[in-house]
Backbone as a ProteinNet text record, in pm:
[ID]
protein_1_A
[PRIMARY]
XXXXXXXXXXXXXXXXXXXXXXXXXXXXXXXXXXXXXXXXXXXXXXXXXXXXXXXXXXXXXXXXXXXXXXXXXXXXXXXXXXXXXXXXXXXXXXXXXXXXXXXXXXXXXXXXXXXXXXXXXXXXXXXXXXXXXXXXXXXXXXXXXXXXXXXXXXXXXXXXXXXXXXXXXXXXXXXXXXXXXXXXXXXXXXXXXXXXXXXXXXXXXXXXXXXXXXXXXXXXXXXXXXXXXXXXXXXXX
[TERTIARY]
479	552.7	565.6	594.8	623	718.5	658.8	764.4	860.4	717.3	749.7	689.6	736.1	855.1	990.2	1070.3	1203.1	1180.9	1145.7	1197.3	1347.5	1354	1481.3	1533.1	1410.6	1470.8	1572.3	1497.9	1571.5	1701.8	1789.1	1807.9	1821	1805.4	1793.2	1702.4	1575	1435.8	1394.2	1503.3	1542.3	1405.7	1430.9	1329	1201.2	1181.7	1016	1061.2	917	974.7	792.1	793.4	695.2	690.4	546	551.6	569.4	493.4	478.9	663.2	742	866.2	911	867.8	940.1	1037.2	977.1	1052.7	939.2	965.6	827.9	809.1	905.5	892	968.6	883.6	790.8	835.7	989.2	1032.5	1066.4	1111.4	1171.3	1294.8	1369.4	1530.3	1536.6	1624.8	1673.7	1702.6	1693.8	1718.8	1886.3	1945.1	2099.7	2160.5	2077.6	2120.9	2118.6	1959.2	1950.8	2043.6	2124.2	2187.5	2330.2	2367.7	2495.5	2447.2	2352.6	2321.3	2270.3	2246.8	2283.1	2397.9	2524.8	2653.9	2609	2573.9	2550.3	2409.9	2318.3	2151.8	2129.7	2076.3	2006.7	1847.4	1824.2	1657.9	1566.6	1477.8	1363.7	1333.8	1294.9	1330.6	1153	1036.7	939.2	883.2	819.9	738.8	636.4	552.5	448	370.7	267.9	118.3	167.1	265.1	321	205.4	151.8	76.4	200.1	194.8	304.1	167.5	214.7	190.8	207.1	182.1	268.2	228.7	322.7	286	317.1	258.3	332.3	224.6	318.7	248	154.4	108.7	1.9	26.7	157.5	216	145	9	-52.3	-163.3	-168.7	-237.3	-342.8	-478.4	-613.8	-610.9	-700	-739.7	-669.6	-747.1	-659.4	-684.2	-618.5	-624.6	-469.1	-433.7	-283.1	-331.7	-222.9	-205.5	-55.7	-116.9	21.8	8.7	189.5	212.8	283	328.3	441.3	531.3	665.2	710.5	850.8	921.4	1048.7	1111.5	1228.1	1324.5	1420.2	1424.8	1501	1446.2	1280.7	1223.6	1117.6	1185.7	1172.6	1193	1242.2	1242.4	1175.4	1037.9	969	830.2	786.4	623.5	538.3	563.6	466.9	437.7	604.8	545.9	522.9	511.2	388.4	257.6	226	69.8	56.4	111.5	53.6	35.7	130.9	138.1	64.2	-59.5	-128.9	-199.3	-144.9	-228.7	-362.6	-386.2	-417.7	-415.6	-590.3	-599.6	-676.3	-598.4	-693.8	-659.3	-801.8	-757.9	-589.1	-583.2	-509.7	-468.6	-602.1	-654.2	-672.1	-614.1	-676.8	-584.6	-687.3	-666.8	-564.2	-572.5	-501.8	-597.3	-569.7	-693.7	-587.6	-649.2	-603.4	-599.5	-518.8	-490.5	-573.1	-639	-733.3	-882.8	-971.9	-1062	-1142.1	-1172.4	-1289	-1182.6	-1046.8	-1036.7	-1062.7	-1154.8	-1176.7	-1181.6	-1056.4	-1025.4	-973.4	-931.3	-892.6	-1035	-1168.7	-1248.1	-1264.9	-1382.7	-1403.9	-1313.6	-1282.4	-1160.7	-1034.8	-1020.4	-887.8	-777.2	-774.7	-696.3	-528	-427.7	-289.3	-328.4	-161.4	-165.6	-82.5	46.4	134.1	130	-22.7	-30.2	31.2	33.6	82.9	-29.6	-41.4	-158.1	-87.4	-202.3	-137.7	-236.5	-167.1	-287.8	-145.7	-259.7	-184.7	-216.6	-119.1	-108.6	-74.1	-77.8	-59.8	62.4	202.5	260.2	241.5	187.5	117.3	164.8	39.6	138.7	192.8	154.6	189.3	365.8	381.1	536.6	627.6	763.5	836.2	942.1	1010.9	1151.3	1227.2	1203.7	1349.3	1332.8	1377.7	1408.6	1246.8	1190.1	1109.7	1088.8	978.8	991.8	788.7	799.9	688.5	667.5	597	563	397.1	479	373.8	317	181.7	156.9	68.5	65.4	-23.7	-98.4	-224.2	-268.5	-430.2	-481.3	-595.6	-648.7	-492.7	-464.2	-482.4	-546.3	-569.4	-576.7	-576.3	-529.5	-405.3	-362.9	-244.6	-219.8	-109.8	-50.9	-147.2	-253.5	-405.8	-446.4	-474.8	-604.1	-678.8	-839.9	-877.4	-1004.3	-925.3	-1007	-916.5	-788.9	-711.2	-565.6	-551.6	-535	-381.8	-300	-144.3	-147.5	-4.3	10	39.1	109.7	108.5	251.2	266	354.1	409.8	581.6	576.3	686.9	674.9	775	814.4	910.7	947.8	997.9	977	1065.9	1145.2	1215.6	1273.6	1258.2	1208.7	1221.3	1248.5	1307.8	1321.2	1201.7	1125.5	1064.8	1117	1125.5	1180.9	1090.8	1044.3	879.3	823.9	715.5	575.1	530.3	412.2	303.1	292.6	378.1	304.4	203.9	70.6	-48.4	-129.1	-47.5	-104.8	6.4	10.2	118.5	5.5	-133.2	-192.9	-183.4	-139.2	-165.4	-358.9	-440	-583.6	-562.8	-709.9	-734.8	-697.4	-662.7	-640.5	-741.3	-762.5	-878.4	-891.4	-957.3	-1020.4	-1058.6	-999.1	-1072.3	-1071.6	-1209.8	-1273.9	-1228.7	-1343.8	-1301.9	-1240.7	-1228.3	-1121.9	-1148.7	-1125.3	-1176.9	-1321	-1305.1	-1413.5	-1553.4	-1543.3	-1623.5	-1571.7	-1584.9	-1508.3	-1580.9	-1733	-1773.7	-1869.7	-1806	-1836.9	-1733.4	-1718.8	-1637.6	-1630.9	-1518.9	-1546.4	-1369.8	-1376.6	-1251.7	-1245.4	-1213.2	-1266.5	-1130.6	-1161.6	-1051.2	-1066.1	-969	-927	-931.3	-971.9	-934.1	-971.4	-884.4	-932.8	-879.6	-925	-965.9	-868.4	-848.3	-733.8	-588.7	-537.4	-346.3	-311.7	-266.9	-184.3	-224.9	-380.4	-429.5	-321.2	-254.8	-179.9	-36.3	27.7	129.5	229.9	144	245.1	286.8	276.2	373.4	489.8	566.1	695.5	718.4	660.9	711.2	763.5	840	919.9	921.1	900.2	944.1	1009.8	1053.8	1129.8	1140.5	1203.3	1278.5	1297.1	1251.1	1272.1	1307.4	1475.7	1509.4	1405.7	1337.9	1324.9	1163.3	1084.7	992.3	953	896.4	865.6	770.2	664.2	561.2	647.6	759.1	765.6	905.2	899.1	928.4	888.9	727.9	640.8	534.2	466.8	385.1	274.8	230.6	108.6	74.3	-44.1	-168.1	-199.7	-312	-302.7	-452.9	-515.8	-662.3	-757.5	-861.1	-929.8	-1075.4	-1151	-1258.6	-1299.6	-1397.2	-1411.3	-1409.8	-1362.3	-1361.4	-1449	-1435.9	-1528.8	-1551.5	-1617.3	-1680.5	-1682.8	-1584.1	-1548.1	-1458.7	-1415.7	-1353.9	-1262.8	-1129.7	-1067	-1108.2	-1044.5	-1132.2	-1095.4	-1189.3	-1244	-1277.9	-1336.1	-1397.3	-1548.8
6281.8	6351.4	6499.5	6579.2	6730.3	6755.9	6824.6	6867.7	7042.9	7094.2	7236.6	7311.9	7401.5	7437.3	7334.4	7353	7172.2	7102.3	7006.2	6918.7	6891	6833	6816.5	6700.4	6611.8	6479.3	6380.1	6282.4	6219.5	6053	6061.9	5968.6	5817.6	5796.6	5682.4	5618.2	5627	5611.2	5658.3	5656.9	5759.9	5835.2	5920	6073.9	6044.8	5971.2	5921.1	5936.9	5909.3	5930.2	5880.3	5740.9	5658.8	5630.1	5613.2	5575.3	5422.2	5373.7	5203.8	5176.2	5250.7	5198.8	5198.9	5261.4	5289.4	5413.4	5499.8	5679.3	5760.5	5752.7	5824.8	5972.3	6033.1	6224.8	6255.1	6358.9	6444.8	6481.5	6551.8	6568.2	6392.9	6443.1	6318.3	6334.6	6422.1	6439.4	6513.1	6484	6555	6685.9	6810.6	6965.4	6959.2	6869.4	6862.4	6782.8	6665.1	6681.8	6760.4	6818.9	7012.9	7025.7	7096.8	7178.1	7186.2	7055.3	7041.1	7101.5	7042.8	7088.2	7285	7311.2	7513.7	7550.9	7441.3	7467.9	7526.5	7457.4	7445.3	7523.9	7490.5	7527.8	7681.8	7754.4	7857.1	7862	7847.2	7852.4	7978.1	7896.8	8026.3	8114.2	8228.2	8341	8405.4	8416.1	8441.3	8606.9	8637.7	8792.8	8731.7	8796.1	8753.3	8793.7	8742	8787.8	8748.7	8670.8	8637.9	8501.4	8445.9	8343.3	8276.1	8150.5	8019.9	7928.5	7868.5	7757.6	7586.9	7531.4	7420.2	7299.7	7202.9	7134.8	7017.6	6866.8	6743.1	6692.1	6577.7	6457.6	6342.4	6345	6230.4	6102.5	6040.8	5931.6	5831.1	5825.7	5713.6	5602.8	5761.7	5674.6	5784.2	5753.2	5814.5	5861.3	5938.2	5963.4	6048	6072.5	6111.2	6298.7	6279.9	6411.6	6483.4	6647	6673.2	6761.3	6767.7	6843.3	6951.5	7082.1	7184.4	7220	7194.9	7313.3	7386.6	7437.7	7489.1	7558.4	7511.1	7476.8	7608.9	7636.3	7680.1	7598.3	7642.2	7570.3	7451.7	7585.5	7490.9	7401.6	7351.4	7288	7187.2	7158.6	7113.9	6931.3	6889.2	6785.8	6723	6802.6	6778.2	6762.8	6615.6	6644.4	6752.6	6794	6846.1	7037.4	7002.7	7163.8	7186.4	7050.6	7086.1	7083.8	6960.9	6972.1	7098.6	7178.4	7264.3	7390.1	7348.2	7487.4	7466.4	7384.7	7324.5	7457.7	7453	7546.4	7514.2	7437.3	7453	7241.1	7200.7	7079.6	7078.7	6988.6	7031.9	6875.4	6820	6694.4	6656.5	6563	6538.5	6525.4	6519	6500	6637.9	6770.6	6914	6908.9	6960.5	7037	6888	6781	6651.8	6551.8	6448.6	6339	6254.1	6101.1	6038.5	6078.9	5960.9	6061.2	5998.2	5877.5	5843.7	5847.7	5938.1	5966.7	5769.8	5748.2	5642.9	5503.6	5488.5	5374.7	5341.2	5242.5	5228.9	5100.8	5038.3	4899.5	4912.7	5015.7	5006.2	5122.9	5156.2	5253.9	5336.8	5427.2	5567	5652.8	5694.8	5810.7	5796.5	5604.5	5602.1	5572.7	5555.6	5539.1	5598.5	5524.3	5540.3	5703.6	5807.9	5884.6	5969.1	6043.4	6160	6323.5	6323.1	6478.8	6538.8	6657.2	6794.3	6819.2	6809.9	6849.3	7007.7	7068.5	7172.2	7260.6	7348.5	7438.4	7521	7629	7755.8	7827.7	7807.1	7887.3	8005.7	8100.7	8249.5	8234.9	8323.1	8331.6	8369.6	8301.2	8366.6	8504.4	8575.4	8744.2	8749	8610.7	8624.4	8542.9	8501.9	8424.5	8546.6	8537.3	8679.6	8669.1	8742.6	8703.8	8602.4	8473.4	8377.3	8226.9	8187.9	8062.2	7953.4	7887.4	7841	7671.8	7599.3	7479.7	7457.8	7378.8	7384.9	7231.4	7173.3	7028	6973.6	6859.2	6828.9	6721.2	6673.8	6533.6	6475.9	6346.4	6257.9	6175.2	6122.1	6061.2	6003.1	5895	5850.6	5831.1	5785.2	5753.4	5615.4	5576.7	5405.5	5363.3	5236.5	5150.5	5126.2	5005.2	4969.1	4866.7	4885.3	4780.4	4698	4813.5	4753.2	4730.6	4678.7	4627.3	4760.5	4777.6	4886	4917.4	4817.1	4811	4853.7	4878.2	4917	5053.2	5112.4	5232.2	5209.7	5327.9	5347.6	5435.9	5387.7	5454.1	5606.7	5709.5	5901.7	5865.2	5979.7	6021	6164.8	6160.9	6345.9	6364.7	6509.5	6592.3	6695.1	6812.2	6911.7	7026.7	7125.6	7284	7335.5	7413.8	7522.2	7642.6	7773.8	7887.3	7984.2	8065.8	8228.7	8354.7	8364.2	8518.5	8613.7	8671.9	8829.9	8975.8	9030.3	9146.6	9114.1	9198.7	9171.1	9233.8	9278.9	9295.1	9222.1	9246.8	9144.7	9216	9177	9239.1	9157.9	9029.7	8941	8851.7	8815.6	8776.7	8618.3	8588	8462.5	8400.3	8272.7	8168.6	8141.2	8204.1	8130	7926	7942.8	7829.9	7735.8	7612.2	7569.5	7555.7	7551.9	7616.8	7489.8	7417.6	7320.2	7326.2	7306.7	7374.2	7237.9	7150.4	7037.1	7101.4	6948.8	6975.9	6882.2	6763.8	6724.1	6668.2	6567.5	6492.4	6422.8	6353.1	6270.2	6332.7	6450.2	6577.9	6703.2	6767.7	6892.6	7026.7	6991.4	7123.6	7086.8	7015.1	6963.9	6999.8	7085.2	7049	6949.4	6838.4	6748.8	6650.2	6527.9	6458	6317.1	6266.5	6106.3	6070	5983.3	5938.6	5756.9	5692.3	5547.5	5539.1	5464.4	5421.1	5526.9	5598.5	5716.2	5827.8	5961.6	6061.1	6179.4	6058	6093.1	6119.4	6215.1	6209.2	6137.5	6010.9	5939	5787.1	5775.3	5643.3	5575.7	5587	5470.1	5506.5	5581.3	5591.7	5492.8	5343.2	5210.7	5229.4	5327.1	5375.8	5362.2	5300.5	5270.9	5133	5099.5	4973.5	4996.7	4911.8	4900.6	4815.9	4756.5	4686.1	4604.2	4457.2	4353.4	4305.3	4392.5	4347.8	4222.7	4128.6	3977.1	3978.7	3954.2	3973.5	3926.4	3970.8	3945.2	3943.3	4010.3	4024.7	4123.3	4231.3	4385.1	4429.2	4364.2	4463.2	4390.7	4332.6	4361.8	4437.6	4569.7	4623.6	4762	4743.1	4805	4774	4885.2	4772	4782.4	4839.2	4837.7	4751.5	4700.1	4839.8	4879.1	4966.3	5007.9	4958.4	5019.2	4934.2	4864.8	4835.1	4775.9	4872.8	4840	4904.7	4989.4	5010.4	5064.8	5245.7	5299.1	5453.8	5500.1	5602.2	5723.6	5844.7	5946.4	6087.1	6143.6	6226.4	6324.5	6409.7	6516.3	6584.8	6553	6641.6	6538.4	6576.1	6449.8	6501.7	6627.2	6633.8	6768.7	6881.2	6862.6	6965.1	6967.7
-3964.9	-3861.5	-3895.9	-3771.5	-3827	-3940.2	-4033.2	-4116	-4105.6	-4061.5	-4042.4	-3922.8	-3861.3	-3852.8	-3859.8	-3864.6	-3867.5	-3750	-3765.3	-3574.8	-3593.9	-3465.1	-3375.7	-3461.9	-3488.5	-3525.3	-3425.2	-3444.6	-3364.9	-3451.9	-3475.8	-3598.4	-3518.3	-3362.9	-3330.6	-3336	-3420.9	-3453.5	-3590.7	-3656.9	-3794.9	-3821	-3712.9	-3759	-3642.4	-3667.4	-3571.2	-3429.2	-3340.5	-3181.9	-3172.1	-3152.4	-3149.4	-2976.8	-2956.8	-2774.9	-2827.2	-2841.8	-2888	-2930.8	-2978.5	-3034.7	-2933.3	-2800.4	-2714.2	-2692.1	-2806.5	-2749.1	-2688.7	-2574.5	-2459.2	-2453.3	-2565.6	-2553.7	-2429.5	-2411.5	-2482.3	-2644.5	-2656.2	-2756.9	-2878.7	-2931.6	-3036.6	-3082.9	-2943.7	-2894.5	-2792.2	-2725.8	-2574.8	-2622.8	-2525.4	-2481.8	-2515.4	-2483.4	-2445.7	-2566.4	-2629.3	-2808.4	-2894.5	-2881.2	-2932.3	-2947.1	-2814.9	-2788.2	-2892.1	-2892.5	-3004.1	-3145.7	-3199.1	-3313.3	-3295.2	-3236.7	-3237.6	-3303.5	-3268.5	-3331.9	-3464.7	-3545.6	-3707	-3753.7	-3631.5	-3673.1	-3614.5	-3650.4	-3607.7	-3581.4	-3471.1	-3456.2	-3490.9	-3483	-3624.3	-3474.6	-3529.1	-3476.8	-3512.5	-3404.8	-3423.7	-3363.5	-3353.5	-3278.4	-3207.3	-3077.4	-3028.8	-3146.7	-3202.3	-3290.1	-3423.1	-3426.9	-3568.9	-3577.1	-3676.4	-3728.3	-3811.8	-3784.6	-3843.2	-3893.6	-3978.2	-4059.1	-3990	-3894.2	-3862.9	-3957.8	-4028.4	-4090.5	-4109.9	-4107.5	-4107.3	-4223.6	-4240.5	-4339.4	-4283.4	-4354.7	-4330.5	-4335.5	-4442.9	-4386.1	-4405.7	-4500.6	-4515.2	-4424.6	-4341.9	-4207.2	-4178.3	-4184.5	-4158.5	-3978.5	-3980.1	-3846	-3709.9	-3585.3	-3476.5	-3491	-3385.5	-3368.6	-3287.2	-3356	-3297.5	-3195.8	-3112.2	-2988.7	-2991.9	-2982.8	-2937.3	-2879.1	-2775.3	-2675.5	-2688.4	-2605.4	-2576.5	-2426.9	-2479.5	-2344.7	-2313.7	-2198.9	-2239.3	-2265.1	-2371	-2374.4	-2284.7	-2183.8	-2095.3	-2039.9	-2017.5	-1973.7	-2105.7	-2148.7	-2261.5	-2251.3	-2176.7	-2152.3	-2031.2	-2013.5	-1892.1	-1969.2	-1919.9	-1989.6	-1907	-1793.4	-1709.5	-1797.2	-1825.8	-1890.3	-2010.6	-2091.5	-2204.5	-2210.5	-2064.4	-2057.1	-2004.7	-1943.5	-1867.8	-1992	-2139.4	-2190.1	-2344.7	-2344	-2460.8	-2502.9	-2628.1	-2683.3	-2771.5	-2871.7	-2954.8	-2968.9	-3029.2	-3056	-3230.6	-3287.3	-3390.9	-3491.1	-3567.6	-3638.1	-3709	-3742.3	-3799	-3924.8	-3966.4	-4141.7	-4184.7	-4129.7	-4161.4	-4257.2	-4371.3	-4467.2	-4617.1	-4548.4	-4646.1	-4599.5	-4679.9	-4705.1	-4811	-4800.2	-4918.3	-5066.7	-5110.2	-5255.8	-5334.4	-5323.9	-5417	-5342.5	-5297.3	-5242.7	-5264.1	-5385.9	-5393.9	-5361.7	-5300.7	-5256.9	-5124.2	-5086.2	-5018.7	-4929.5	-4991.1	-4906.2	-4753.4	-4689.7	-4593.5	-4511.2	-4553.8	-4534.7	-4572.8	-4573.2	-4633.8	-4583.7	-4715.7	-4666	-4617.3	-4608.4	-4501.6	-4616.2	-4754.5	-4768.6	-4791.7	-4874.1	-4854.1	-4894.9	-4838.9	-4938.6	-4848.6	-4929.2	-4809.4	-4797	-4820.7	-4833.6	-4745.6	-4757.4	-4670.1	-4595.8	-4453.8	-4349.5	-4298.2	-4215.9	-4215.8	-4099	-3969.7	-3954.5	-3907.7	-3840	-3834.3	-3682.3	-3594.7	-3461.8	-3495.2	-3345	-3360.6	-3214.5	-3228.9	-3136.5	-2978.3	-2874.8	-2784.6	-2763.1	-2668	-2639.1	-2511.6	-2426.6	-2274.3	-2304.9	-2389	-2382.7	-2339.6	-2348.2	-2292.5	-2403.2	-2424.5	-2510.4	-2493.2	-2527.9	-2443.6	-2593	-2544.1	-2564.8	-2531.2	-2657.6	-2583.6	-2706.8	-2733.5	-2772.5	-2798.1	-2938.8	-2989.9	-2969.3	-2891	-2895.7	-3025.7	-3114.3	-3184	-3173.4	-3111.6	-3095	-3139	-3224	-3312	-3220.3	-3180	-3102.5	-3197.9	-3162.5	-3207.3	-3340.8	-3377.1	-3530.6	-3564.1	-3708.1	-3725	-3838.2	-3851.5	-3972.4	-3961	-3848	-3831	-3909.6	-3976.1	-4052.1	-4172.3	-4196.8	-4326.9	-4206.1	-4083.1	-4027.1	-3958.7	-4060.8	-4032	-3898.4	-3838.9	-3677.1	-3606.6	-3569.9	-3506.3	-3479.1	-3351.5	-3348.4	-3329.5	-3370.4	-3309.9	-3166.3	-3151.5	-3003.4	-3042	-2955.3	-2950.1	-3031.7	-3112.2	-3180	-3127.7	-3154.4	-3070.8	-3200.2	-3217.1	-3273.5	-3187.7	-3165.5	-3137.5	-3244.4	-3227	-3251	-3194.2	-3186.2	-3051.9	-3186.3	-3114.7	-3114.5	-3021.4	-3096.8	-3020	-3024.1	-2946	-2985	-2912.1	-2995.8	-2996.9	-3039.3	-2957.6	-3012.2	-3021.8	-3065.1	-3033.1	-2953.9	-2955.9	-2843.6	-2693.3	-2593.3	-2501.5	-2410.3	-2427.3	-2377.7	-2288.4	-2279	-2137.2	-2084.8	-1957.7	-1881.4	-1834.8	-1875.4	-1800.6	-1969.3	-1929.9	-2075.6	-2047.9	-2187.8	-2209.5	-2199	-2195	-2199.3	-2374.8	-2421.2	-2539	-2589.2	-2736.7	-2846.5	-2939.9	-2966.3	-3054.7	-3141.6	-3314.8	-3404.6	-3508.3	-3480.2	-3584	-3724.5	-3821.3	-3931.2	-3972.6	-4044.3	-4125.8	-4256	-4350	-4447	-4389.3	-4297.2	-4319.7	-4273.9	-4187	-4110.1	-4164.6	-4269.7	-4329.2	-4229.2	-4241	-4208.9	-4057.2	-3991	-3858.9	-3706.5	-3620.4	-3524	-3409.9	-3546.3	-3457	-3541.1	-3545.1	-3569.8	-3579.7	-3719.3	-3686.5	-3595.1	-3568.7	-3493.5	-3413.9	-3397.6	-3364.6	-3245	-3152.9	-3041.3	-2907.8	-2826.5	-2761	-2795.4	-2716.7	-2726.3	-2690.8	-2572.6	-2469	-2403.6	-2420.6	-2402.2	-2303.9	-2337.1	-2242.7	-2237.1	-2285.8	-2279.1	-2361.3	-2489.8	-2550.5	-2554.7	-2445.3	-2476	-2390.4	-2369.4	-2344.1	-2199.4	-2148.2	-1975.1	-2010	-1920.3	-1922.2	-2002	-2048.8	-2179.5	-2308.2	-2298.5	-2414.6	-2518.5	-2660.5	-2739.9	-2722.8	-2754.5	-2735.9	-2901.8	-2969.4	-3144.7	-3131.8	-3244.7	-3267.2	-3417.2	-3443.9	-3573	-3706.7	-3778.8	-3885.3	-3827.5	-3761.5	-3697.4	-3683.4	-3805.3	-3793.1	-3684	-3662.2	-3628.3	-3440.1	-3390	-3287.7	-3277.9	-3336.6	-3309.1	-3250.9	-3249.3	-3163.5	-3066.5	-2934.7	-2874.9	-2959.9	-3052.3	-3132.6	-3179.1	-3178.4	-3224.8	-3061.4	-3038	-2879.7	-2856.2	-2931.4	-2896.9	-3015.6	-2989.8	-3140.3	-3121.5	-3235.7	-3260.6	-3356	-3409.1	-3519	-3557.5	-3620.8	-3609.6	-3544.1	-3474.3	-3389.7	-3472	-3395.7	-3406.4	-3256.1	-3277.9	-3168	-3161	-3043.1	-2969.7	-2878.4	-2859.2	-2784.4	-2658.7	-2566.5	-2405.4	-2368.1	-2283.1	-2228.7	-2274	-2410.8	-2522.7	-2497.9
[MASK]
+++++++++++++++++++++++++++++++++++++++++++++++++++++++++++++++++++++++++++++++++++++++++++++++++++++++++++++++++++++++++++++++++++++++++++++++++++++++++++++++++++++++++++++++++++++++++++++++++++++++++++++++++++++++++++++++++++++++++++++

């Protein structure tokens, strides 16, 4: 999950915000839970043309590919205005990989391990001074539960920031930028990845989980699909 910039966190899912668990986002907490925590929190405070670091863990799970947007704040609890404000797609495995490269019971390259993944956006220059929200999303990730035929459902994190300066030298948001690459394709643009390709194929719709005490894996709808790892881009690349 995101580690950095901070997410919102959500502690009714202690920290996670799983579609399959049944937390549908966009964020992995409401605009209006935020909002209490400002009391105590101060949000990071960016410039247009500033370059950030964004960074989550790997969590022991191979594959997929992340998705950033970004949204305003106040509209932050609307999926429509993160698809509309995607910046930036890029593997999931960038720059971390398992920690024992030659185990390979669960596949090449797939095994356990919680590195630090990591890439690096640039503050757009068309944003304006305000209040706005960094959406982080895990999708086409696999090796559910050891079985290394099968994919998890979308994962979301959130940010909120402030920019304040900067250069603003365009008022149209570009098109979002794709940048391959990961462990199992280092010097390829491209992304291994589980199941599909696609934002929205496994994120369950409107279903929910049905918990059966003493019955872990139903406490999700996963796995989402079967099949053996891919080589690709996410759609419409």
């Amino acid at each position: 999950m995101l580690k950095y910039p901070l997410p919102r966190g959500n502690l009714r899912t202690f920290g996670t915000c799983g579609a399959g668990q049944g937390c549908k986002g966009p964020c992995d907490d409401s605009r209006d839970s935020q909002a209490q925590k400002f009391k105590y929190l101060t949000p990071s405070i960016y410039r247009r043309g500033q370059n950030i670091t964004v960074k989550w863990g790997r969590q022991n799970h191979p594959g997929g590919f992340i998705r950033l947007a970004i949204a305003r704040y106040q509209d932050s609890d609307n999926w429509g205005s993160f698809n509309e404000g995607v910046i930036k797609y890029t593997c999931y495995e960038t720059n971390c990989g398992p920690d024992n490269p030659n185990n390979t019971n669960w596949g090449v390259l797939a095994g356990p391990g919680s590195q630090e993944c990591s890439t690096v956006i640039t503050i757009p220059d068309y944003l304006n001074d305000d209040m706005y929200t960094l959406q982080w999303m895990w999708y086409g990730g696999g090796v559910f539960y050891y079985q290394t035929n099968k994919s998890f459902g979308e994962y979301y994190s959130c940010t909120d920031f402030r920019v304040t300066g900067g250069s603003k030298t365009s008022s149209v948001k570009p098109a979002p930028v794709f940048k391959g690459g990961d462990i199992m394709y280092p010097h390829e643009d491209v992304c291994r990845y589980w199941g599909s390709n696609k934002v929205g194929d496994c994120n369950f719709g409107t279903r929910k989980p049905t918990p059966i005490p003493g019955n872990l894996l139903s406490n999700t709808l996963e796995p989402c699909m079967v099949g053996p790892p891919k080589k690709g881009k996410p759609f419409g690349f």
